[in-house]
mmCIF entry with sequence, helices, sheets and N, C-alpha, C, O atoms, coordinates in Angstrom:
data_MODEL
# 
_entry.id   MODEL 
# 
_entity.id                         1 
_entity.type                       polymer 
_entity.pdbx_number_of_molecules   1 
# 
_entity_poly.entity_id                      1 
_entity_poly.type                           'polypeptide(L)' 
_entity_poly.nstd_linkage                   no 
_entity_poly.nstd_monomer                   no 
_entity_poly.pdbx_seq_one_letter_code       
;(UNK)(UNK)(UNK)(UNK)(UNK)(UNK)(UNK)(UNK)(UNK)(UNK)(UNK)(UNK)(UNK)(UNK)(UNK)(UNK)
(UNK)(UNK)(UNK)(UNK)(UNK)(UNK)(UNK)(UNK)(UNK)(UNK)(UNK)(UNK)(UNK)(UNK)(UNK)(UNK)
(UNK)(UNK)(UNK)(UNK)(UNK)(UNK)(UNK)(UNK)(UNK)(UNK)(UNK)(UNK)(UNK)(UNK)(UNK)(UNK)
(UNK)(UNK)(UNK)(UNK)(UNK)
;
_entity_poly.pdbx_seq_one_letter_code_can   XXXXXXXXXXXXXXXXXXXXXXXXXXXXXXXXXXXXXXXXXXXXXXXXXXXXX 
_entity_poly.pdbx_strand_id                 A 
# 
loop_
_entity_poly_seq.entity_id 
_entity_poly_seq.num 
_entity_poly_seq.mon_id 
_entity_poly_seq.hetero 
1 1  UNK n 
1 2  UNK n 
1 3  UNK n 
1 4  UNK n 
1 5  UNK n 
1 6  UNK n 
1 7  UNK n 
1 8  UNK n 
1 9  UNK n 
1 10 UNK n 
1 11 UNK n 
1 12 UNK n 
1 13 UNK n 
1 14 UNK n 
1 15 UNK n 
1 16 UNK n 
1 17 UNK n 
1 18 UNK n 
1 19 UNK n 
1 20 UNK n 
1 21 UNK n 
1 22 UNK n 
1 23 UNK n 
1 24 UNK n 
1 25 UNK n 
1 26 UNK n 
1 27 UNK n 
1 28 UNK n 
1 29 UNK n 
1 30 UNK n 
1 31 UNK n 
1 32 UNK n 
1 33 UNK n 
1 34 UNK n 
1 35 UNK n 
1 36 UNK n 
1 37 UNK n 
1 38 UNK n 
1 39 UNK n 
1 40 UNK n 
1 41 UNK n 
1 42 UNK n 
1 43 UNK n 
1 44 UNK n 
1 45 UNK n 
1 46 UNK n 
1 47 UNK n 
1 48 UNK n 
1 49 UNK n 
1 50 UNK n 
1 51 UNK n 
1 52 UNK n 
1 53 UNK n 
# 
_struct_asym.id          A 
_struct_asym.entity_id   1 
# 
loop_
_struct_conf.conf_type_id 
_struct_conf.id 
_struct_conf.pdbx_PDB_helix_id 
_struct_conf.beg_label_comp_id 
_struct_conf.beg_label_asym_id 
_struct_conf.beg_label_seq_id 
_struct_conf.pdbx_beg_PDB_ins_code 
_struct_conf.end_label_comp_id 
_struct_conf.end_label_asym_id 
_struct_conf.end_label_seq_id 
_struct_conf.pdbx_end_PDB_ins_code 
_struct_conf.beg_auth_comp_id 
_struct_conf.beg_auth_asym_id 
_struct_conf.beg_auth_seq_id 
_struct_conf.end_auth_comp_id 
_struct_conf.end_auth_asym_id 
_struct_conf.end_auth_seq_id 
_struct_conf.pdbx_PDB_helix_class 
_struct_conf.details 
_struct_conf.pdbx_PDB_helix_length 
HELX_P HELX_P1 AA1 UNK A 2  ? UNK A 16 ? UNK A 2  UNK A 16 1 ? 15 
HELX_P HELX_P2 AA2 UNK A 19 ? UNK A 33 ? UNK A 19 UNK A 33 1 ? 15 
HELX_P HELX_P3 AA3 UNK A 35 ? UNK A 44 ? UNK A 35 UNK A 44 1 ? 10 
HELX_P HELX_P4 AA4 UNK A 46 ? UNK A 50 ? UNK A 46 UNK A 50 1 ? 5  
# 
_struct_conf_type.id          HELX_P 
_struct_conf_type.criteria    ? 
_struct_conf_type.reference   ? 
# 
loop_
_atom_site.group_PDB 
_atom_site.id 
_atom_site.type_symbol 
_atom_site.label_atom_id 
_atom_site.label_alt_id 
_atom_site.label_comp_id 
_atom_site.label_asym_id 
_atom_site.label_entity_id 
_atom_site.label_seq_id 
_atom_site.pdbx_PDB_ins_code 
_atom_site.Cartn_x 
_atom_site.Cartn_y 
_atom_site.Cartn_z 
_atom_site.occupancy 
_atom_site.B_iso_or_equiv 
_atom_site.pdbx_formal_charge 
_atom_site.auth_seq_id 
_atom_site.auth_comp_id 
_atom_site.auth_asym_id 
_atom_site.auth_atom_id 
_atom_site.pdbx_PDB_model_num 
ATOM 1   N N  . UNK A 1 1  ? -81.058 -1.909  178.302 1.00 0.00 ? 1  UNK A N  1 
ATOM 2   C CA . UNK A 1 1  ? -79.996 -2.854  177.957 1.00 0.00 ? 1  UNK A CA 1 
ATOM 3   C C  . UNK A 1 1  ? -79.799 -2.892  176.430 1.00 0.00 ? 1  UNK A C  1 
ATOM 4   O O  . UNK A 1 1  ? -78.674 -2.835  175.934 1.00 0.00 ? 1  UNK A O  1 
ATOM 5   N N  . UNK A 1 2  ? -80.597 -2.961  175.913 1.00 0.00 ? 2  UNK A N  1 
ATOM 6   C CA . UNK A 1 2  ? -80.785 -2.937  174.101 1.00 0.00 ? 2  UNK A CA 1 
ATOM 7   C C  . UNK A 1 2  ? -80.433 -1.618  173.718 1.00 0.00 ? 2  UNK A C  1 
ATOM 8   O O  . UNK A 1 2  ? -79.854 -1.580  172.633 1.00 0.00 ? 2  UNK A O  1 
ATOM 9   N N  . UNK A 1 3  ? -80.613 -0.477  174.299 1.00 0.00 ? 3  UNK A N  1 
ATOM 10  C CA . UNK A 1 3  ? -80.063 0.686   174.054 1.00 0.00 ? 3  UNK A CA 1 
ATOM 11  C C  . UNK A 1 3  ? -78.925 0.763   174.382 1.00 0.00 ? 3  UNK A C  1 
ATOM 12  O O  . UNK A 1 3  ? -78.333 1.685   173.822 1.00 0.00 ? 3  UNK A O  1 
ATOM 13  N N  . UNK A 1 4  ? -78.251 0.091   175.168 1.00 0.00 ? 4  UNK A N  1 
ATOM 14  C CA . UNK A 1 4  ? -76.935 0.396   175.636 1.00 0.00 ? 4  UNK A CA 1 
ATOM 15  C C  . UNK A 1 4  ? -75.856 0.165   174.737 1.00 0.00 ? 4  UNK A C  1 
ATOM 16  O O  . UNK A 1 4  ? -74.892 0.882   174.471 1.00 0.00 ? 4  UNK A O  1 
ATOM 17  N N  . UNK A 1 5  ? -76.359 -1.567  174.086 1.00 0.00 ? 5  UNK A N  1 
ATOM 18  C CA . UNK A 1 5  ? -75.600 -2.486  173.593 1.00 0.00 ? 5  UNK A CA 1 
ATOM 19  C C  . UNK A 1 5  ? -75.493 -1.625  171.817 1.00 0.00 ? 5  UNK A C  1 
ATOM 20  O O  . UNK A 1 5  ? -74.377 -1.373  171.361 1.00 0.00 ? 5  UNK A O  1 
ATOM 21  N N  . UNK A 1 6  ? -76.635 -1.314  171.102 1.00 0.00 ? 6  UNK A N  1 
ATOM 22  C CA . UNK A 1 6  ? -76.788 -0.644  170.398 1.00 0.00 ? 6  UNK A CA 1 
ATOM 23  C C  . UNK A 1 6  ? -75.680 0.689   170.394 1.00 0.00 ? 6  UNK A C  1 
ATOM 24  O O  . UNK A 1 6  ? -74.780 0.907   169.583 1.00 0.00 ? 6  UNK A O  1 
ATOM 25  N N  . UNK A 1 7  ? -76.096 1.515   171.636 1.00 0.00 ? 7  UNK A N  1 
ATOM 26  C CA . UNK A 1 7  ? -74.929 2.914   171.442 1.00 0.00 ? 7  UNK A CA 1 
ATOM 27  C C  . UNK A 1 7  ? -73.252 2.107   171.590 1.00 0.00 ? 7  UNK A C  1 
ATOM 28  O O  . UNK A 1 7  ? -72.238 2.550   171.051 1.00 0.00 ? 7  UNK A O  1 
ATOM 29  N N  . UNK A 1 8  ? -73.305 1.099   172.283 1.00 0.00 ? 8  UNK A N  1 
ATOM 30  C CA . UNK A 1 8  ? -71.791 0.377   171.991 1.00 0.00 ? 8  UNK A CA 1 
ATOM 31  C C  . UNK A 1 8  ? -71.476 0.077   170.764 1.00 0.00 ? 8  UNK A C  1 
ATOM 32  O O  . UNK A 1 8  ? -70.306 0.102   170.383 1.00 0.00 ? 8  UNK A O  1 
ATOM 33  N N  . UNK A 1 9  ? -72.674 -0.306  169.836 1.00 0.00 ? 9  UNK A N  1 
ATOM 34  C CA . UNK A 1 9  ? -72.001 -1.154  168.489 1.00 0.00 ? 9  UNK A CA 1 
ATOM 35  C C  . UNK A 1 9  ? -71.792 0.623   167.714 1.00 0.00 ? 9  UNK A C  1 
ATOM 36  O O  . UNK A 1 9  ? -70.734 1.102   167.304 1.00 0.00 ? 9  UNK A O  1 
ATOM 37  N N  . UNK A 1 10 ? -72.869 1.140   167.718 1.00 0.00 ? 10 UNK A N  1 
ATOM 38  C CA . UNK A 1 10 ? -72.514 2.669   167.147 1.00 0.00 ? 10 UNK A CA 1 
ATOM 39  C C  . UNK A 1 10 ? -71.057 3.348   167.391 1.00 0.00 ? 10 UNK A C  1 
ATOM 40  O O  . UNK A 1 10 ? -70.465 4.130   166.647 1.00 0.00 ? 10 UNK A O  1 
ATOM 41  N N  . UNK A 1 11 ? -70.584 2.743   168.843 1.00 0.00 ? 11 UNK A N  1 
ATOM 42  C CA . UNK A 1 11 ? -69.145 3.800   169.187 1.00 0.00 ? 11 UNK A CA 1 
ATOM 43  C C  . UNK A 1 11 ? -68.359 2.895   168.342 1.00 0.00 ? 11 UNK A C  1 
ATOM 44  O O  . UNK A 1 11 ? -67.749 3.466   167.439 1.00 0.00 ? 11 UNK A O  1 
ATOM 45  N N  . UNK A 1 12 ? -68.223 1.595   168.418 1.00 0.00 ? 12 UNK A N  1 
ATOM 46  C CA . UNK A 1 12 ? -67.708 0.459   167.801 1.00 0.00 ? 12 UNK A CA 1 
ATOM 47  C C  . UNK A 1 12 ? -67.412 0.640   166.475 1.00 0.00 ? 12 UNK A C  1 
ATOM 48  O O  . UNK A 1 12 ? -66.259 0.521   166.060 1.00 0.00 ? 12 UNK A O  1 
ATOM 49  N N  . UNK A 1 13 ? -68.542 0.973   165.620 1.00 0.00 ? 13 UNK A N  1 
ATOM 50  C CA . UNK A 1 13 ? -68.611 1.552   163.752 1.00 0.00 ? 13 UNK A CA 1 
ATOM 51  C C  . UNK A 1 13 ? -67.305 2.730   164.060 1.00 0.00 ? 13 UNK A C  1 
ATOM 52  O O  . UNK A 1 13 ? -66.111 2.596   163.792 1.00 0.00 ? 13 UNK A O  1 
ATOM 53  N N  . UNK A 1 14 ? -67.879 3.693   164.597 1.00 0.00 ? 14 UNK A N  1 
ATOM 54  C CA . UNK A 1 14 ? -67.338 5.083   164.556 1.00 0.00 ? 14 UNK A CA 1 
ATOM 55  C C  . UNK A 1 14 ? -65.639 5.081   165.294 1.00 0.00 ? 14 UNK A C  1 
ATOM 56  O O  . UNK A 1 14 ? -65.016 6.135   165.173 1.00 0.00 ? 14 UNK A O  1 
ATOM 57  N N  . UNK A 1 15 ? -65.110 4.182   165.857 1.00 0.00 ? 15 UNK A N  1 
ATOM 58  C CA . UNK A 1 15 ? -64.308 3.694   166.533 1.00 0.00 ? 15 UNK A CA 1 
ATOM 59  C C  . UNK A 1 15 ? -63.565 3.653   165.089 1.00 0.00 ? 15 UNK A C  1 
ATOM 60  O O  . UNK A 1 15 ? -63.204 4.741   164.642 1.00 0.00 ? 15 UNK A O  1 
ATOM 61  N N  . UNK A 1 16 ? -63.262 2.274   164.186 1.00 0.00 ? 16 UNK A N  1 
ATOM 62  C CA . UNK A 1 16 ? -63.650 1.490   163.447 1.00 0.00 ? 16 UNK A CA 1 
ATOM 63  C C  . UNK A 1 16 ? -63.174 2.810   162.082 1.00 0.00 ? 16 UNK A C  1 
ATOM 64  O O  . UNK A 1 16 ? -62.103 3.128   161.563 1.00 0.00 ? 16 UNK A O  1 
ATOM 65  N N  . UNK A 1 17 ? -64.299 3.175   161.954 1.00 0.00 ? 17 UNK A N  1 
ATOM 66  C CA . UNK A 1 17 ? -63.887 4.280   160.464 1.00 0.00 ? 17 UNK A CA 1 
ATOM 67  C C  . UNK A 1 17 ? -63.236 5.414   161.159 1.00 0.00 ? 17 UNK A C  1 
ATOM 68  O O  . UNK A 1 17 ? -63.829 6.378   160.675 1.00 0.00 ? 17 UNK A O  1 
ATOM 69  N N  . UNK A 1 18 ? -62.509 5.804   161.869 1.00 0.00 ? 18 UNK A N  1 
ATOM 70  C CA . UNK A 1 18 ? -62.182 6.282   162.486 1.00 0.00 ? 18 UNK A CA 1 
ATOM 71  C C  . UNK A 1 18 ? -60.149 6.021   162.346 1.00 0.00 ? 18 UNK A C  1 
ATOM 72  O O  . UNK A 1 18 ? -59.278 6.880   162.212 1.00 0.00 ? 18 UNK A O  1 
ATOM 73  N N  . UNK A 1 19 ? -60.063 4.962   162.421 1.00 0.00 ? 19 UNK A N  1 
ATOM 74  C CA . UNK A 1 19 ? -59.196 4.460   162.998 1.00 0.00 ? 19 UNK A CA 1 
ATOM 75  C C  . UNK A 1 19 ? -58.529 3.917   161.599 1.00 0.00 ? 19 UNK A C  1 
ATOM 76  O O  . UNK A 1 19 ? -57.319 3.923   161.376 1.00 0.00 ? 19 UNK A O  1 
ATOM 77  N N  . UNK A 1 20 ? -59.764 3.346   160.506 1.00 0.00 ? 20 UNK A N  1 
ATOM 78  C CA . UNK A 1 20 ? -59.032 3.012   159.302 1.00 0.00 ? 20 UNK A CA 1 
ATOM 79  C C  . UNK A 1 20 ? -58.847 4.009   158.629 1.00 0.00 ? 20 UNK A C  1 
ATOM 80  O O  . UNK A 1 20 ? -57.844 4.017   157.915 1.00 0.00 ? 20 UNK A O  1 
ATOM 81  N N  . UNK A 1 21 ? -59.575 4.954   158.630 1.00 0.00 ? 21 UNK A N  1 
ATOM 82  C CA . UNK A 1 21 ? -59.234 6.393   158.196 1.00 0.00 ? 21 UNK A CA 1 
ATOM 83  C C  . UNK A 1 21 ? -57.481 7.142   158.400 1.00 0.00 ? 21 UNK A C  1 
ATOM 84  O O  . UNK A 1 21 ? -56.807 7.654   157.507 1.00 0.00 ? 21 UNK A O  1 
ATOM 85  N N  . UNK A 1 22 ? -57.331 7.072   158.999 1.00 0.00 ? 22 UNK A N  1 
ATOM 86  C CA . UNK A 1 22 ? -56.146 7.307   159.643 1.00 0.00 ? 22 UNK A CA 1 
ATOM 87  C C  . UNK A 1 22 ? -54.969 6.019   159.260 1.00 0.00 ? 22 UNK A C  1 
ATOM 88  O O  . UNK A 1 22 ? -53.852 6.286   158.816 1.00 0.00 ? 22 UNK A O  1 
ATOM 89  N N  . UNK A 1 23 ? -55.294 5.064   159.438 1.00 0.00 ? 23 UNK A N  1 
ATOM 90  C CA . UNK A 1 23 ? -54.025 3.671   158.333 1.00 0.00 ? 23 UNK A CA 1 
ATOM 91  C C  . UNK A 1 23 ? -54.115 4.562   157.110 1.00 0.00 ? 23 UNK A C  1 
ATOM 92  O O  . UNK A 1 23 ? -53.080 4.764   156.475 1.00 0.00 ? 23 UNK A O  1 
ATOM 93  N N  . UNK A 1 24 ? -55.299 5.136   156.706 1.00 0.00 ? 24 UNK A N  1 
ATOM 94  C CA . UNK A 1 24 ? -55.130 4.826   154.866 1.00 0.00 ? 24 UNK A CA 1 
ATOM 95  C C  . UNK A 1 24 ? -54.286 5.815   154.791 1.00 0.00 ? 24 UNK A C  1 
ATOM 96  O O  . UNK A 1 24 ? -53.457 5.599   153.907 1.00 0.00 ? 24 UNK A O  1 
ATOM 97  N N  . UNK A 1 25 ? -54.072 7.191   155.543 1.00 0.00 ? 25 UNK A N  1 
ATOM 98  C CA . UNK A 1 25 ? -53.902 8.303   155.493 1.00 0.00 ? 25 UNK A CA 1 
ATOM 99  C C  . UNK A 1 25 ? -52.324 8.049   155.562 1.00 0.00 ? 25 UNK A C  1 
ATOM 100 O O  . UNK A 1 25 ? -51.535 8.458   154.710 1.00 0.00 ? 25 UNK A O  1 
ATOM 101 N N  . UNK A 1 26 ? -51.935 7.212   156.858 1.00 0.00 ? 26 UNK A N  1 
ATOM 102 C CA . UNK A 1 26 ? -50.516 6.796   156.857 1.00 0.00 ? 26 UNK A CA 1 
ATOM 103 C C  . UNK A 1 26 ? -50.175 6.019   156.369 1.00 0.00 ? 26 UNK A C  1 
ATOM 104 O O  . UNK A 1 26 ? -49.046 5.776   156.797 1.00 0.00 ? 26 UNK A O  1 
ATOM 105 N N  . UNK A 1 27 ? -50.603 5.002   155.235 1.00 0.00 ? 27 UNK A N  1 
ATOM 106 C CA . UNK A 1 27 ? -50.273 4.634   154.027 1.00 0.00 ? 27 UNK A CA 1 
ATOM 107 C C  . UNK A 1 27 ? -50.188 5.290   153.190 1.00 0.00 ? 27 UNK A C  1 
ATOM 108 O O  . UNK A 1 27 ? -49.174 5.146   152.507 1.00 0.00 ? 27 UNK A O  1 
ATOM 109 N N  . UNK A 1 28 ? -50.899 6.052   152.898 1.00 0.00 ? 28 UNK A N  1 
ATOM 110 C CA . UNK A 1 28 ? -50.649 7.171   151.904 1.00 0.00 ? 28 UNK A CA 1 
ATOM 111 C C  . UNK A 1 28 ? -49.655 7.776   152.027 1.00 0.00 ? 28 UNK A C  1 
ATOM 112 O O  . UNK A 1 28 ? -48.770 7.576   151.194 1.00 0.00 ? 28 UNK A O  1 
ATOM 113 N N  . UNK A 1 29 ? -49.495 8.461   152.798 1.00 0.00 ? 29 UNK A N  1 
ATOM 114 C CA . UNK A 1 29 ? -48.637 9.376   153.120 1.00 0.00 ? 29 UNK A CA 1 
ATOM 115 C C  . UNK A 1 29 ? -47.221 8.247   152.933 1.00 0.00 ? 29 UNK A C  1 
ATOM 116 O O  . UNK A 1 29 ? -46.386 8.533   152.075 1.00 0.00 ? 29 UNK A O  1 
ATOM 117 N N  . UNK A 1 30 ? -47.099 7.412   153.497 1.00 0.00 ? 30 UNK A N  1 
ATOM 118 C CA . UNK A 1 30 ? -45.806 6.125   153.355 1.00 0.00 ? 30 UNK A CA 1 
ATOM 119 C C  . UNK A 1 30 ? -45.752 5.755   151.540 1.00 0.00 ? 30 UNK A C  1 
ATOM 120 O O  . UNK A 1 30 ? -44.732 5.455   150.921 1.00 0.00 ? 30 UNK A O  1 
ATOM 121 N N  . UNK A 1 31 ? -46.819 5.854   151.102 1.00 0.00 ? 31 UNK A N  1 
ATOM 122 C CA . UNK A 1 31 ? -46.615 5.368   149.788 1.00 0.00 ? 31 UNK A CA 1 
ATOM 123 C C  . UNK A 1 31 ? -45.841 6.568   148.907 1.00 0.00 ? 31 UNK A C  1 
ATOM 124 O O  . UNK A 1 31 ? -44.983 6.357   148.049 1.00 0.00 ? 31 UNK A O  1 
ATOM 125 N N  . UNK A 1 32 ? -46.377 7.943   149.348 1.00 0.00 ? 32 UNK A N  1 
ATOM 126 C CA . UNK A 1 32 ? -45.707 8.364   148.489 1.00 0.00 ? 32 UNK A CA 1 
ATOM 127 C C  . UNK A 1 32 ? -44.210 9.013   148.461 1.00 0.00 ? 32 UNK A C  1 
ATOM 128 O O  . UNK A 1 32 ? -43.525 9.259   147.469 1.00 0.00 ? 32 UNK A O  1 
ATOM 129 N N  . UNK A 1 33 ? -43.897 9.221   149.859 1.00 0.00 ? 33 UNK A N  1 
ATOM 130 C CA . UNK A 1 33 ? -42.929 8.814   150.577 1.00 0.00 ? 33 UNK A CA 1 
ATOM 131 C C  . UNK A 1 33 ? -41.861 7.949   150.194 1.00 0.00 ? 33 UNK A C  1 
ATOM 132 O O  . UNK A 1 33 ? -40.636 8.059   150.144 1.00 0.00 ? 33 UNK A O  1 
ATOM 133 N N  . UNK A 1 34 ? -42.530 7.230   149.987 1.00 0.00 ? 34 UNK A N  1 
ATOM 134 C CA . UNK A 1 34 ? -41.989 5.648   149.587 1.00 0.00 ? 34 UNK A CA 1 
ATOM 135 C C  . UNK A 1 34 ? -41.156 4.780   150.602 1.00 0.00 ? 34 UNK A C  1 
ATOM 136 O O  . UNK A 1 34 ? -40.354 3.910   150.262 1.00 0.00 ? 34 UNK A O  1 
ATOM 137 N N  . UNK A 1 35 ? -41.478 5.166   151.992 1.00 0.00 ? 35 UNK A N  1 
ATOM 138 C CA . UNK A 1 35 ? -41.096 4.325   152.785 1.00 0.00 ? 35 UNK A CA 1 
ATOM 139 C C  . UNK A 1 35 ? -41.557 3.266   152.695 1.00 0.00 ? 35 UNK A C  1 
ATOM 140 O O  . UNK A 1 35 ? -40.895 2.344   153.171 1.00 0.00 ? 35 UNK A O  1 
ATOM 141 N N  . UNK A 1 36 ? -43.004 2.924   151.991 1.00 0.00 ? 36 UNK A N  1 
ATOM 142 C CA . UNK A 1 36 ? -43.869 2.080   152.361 1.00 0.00 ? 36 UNK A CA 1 
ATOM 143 C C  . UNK A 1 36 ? -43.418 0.913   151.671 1.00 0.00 ? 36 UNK A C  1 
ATOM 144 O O  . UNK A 1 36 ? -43.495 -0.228  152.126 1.00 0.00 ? 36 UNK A O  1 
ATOM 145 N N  . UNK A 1 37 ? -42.890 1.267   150.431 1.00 0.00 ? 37 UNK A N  1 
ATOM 146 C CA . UNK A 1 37 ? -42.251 0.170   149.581 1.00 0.00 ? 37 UNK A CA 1 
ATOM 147 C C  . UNK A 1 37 ? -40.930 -0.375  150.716 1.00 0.00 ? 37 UNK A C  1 
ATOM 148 O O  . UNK A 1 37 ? -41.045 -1.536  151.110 1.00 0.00 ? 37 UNK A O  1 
ATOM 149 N N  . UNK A 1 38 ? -40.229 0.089   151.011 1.00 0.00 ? 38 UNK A N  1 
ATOM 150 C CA . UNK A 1 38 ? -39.289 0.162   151.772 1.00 0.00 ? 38 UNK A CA 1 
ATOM 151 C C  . UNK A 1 38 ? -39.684 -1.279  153.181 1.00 0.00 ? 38 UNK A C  1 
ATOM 152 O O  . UNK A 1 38 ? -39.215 -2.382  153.462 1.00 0.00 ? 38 UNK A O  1 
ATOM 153 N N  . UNK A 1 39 ? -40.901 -0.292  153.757 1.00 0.00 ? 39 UNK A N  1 
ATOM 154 C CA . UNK A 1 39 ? -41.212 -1.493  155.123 1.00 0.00 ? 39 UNK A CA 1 
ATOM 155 C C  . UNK A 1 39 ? -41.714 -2.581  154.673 1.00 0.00 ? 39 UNK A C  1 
ATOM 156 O O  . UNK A 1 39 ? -41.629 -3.625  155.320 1.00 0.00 ? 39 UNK A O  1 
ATOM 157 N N  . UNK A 1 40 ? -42.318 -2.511  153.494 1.00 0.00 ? 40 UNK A N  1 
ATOM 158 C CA . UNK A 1 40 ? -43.314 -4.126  153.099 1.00 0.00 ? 40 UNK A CA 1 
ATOM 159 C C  . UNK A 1 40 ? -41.757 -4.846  152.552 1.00 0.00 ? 40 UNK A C  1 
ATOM 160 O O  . UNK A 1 40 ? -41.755 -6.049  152.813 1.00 0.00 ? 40 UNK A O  1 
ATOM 161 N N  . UNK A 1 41 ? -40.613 -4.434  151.947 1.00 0.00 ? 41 UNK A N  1 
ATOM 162 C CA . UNK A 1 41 ? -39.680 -5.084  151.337 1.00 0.00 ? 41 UNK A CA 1 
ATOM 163 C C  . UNK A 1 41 ? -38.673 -6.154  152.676 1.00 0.00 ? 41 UNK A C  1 
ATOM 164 O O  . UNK A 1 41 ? -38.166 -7.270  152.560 1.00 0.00 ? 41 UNK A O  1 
ATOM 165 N N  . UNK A 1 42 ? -38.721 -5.171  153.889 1.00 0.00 ? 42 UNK A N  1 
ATOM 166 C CA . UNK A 1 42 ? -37.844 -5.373  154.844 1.00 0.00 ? 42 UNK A CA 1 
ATOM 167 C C  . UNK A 1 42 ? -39.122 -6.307  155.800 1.00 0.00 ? 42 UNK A C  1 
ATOM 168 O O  . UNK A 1 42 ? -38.687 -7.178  156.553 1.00 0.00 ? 42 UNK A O  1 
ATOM 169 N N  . UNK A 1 43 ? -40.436 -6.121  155.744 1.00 0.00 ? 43 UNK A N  1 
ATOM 170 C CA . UNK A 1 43 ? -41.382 -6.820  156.329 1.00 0.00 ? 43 UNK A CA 1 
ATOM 171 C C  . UNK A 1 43 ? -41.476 -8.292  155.592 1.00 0.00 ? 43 UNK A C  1 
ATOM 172 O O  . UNK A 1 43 ? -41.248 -9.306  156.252 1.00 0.00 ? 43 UNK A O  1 
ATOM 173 N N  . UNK A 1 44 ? -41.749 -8.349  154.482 1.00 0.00 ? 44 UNK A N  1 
ATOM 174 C CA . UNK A 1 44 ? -42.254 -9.724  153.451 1.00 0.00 ? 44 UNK A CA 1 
ATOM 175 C C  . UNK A 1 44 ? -40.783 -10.098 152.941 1.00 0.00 ? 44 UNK A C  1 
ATOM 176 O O  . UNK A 1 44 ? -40.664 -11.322 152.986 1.00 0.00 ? 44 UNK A O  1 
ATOM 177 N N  . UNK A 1 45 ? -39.670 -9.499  152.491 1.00 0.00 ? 45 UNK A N  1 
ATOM 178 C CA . UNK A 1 45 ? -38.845 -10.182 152.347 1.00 0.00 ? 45 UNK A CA 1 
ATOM 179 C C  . UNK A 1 45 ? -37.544 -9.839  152.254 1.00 0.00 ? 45 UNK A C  1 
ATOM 180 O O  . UNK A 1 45 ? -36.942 -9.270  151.343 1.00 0.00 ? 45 UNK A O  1 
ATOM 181 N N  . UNK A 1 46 ? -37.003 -10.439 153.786 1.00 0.00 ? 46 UNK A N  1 
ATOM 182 C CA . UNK A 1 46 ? -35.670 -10.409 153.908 1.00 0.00 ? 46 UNK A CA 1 
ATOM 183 C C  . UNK A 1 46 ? -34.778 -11.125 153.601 1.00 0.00 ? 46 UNK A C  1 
ATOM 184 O O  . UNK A 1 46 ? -33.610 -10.854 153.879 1.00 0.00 ? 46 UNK A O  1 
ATOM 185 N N  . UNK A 1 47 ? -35.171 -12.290 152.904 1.00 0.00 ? 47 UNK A N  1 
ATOM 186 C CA . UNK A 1 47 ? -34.256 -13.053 152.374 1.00 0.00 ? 47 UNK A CA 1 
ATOM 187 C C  . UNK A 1 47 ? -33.632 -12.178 150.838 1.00 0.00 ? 47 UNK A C  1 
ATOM 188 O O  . UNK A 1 47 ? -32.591 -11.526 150.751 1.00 0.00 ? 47 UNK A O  1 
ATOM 189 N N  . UNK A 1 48 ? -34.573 -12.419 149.847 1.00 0.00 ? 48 UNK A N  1 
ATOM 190 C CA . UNK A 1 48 ? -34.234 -10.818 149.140 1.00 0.00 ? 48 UNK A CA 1 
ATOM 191 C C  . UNK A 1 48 ? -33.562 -10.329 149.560 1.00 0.00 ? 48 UNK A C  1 
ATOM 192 O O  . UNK A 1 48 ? -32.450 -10.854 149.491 1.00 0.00 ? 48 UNK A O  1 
ATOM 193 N N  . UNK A 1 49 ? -33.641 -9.152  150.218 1.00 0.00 ? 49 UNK A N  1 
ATOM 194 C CA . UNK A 1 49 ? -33.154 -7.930  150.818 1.00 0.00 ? 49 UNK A CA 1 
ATOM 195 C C  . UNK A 1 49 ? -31.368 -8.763  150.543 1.00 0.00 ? 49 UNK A C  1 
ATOM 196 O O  . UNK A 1 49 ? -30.466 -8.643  149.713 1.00 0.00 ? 49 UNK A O  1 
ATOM 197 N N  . UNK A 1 50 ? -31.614 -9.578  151.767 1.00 0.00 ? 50 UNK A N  1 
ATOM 198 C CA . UNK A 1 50 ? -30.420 -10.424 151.853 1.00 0.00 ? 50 UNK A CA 1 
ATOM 199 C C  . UNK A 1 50 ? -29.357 -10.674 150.528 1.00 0.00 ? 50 UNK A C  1 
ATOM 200 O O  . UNK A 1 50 ? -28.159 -10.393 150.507 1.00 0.00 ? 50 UNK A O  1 
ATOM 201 N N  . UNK A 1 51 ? -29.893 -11.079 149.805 1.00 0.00 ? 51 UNK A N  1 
ATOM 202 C CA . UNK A 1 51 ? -29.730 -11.778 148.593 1.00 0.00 ? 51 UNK A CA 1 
ATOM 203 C C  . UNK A 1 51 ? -29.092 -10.659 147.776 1.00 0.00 ? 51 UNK A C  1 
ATOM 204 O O  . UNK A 1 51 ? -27.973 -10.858 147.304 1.00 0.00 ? 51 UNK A O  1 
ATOM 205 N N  . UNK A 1 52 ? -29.964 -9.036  147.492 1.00 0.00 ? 52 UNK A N  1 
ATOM 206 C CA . UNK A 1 52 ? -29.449 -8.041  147.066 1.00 0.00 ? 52 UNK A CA 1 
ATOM 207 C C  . UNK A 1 52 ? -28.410 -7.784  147.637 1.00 0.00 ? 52 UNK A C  1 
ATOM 208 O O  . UNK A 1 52 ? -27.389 -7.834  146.951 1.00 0.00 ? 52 UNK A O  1 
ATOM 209 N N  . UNK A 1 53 ? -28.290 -7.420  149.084 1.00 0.00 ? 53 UNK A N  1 
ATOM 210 C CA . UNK A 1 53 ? -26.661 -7.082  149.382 1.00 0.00 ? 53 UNK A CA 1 
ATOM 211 C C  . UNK A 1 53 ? -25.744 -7.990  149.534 1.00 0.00 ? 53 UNK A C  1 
ATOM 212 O O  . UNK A 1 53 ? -24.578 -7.660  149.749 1.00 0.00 ? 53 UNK A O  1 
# 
């Protein structure tokens, strides 16, 4: 049972860096892109957005 729970938290880590590995990568890739500026502008603020056009 302690071994089990253990190889779960291990898949869990590896799950985990795994998975943020891959955000940073598609942030990256969005940042330089520059969509990323783009989705956080239309995400955090559409009133802005608004305001500009």
């Amino acid at each position: 049972m302690v071994i089990h729970s253990y190889n779960r938290y291990i898949s869990a880590i590896l799950f985990s860096e795994i998975f943020g590995s891959t955000i940073f990568i598609l942030m990256f890739i969005f940042y330089i892109t520059g969509e990323y500026h783009g989705i956080t502008e239309r995400r955090f603020y559409p009133g802005q957005l608004h305001r500009k056009v």
